[in-house]
N, C-alpha and C positions, 0 to 999 in steps of 0.2 A: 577458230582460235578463241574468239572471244566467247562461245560460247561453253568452252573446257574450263576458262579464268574463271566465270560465273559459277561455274559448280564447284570448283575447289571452294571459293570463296565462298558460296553456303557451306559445304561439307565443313571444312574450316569452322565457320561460326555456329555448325548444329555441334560437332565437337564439344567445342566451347562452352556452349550452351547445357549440352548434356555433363560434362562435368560441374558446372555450376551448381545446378542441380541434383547432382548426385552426391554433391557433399554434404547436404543437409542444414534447414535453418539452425537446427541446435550446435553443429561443428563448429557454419558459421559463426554465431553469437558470440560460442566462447573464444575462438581463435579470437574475434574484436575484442573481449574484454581483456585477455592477457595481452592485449599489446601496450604498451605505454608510450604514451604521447611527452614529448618534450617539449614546452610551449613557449619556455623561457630562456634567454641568454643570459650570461653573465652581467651584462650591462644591463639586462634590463630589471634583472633582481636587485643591481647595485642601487638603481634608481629606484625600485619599489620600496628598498629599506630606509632611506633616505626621506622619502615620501613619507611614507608612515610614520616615523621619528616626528615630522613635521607636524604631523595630524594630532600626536601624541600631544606634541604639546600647544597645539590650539586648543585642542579637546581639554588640558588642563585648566588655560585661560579663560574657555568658557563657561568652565563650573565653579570659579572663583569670581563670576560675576554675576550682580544678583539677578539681573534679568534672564541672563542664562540660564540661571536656577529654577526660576518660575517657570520658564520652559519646558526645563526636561523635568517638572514637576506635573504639570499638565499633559506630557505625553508618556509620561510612566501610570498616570492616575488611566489614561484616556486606552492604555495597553492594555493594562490589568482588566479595564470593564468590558471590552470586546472580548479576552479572550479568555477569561476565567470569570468575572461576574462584578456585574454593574449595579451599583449603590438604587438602582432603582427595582431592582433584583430578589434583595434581601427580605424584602415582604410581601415577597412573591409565594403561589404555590409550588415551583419550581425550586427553590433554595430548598427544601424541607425535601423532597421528593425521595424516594425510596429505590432501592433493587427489587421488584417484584418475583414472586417464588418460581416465573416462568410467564412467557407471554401468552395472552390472553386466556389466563386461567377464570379471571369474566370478562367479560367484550368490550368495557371499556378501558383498559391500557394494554402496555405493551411491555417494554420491560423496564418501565417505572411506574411507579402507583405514589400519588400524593399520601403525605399521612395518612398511616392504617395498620391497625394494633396488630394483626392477627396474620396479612396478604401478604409479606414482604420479607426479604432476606439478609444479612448483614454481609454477607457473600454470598457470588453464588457461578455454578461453574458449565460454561457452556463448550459442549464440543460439536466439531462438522467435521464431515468428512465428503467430497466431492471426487466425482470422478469426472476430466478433461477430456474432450477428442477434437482435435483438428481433422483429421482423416485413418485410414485404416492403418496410415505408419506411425503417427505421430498423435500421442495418448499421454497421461497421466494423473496422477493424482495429490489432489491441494488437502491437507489434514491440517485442521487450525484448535487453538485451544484458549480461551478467551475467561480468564480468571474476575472476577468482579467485587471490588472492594470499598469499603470506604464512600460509598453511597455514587461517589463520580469519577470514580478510578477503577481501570482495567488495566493486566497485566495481555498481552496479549500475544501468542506464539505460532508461529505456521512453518508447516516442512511443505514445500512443494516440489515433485518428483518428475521429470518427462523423459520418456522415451523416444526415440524415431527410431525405424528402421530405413536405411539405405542400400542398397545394392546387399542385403541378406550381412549388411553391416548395423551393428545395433549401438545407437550415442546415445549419452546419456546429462542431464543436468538437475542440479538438485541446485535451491535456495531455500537457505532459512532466514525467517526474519524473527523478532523480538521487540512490541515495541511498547512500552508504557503510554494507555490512552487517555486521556482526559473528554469526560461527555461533559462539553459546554450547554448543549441543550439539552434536556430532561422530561419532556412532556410526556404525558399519556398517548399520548398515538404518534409523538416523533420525538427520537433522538436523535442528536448527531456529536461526532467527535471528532480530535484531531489527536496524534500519536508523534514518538521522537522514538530514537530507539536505536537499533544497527540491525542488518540485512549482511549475510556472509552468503557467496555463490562458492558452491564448496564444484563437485566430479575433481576434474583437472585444472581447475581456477583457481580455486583456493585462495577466494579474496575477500574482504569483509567492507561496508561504508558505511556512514550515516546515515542510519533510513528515517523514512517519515513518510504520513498516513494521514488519508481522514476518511471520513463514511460519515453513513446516516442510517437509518431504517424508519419507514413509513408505516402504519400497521393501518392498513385501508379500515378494512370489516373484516371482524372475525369468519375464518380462519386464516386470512392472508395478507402480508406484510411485503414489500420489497425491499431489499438491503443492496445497500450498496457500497463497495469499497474501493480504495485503492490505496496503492504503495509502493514507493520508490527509491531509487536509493543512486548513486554513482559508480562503476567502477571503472579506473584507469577514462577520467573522462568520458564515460559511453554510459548511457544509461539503462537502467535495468528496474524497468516498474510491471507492479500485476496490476489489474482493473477488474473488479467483478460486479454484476447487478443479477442478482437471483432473487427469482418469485418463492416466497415459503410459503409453506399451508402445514402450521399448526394443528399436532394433536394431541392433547394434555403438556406434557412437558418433551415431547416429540416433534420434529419437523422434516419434512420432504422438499428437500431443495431443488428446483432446475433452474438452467438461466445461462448466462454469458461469460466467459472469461474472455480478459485479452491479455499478452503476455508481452513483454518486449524484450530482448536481451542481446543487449549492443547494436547488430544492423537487424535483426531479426526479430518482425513481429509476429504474433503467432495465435489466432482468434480462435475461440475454442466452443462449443457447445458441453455442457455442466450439469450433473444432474448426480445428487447428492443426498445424506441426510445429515440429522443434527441430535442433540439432547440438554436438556441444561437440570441441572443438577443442585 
């Protein structure tokens, strides 16, 4: 007897198990992000508003006093120079620093070049296109388009596409993001940035959040660079970020991408092996 309860009771849990399974990380994912979470009572937003009112007007009190002033004068000054540029900065090689015509078009930069009449761009337009695999069901492809202006400013845009197949069932999820970059750092062989922006998970979600970003890119020795990025966003409280670290190897104004993606979207994270190419323009 006991040993017929034991076997219903795997049979039962491989069931289980096998439907789990068979739904797919990507069904799962999205089924978490259209769910919405209620976090708040009545009482407790009555108290939040309240709260807030309150803060409102300390917040007032403390900018009508002048110690207070010197304060948030000193952490507005102390904001500005961490995240956009420091008075020690300004006569630097790096404040002057340029968009170069492409990376390592000679072996010492990347894609900035200190002053130089001739090497450099006023924009300039880079595109990648990667291909994903997690395994034989579950594939797709990341297409980004990385606009460059203004010496320290990027427009930056990406479609990312996955497929799964499940039980000869085919799910599908697309996210787009958009995020205006700013490269805080500038060097010849390393820059890094941080981005704001909005991230929309479109298939059957059809939902959009505030996204944000940052990256960097290393450029060892010509012909190879490693980049690295990531990006994240909220939706319905779950979160939904990509992560990538790809080896390039540069050729003229060409690149051959491989490397790592990782995915996450809602309970579903999803590692991927990448291998791509790119052009900048």
């Amino acid at each position: 007897m006991l040993q017929k309860l034991l076997l219903v009771i795997l049979l039962l849990f491989g069931a289980h198990c096998c439907a789990f399974a068979q739904e797919g990380k990507l069904k799962k994912g999205k089924e978490r992000l259209k769910t919405t979470k209620s976090t708040r009572s009545t009482g407790k937003r009555t108290t939040t508003t309240r709260s807030n009112r309150s803060n409102r007007n300390r917040f007032g009190d403390d900018i009508s006093n002048p110690f207070a002033r010197i304060i948030w004068s000193i952490a507005a000054h102390t904001f500005y120079g961490v995240a956009i540029e420091s008075v020690f900065e300004k006569n630097g090689r790096m404040h002057d620093a340029e968009i170069s015509n492409y990376s390592y078009k000679t072996p010492n930069y990347g894609n900035f070049i200190y002053t130089d009449s001739t090497n450099y761009n006023i924009t300039r337009l880079d595109i990648t296109n990667t291909f994903v695999r997690e395994n034989k069901n579950l594939y797709g492809n990341n297409f980004g388009v990385n606009f460059r202006f203004l010496k320290r400013f990027a427009l930056d845009l990406e479609y990312l596409y996955l497929t799964e197949k499940v039980q000869n069932h085919h799910e599908s999820f697309s996210l787009y993001s958009a995020l205006l970059k700013y490269h805080r750092v500038r060097t010849q062989r390393f820059d890094a940035w941080f981005g704001l922006g909005i991230m929309h998970v479109g298939s059957d979600v059809d939902k959009s959040g505030f996204g944000m970003g940052l990256g960097a890119e290393l450029f060892v020795v010509k012909p190879i660079s490693i980049d690295f990025c990531h990006k994240w966003t909220n939706i319905n409280q779950e979160e939904v970020y990509k992560t990538k670290l790809l080896l390039k190897y540069h050729i003229k104004n060409y690149q051959i991408l491989s490397g790592y993606e990782h995915f996450k979207i809602g309970v579903s994270k999803i590692a991927t092996f990448s291998v791509g190419v790119g052009a900048s323009f």
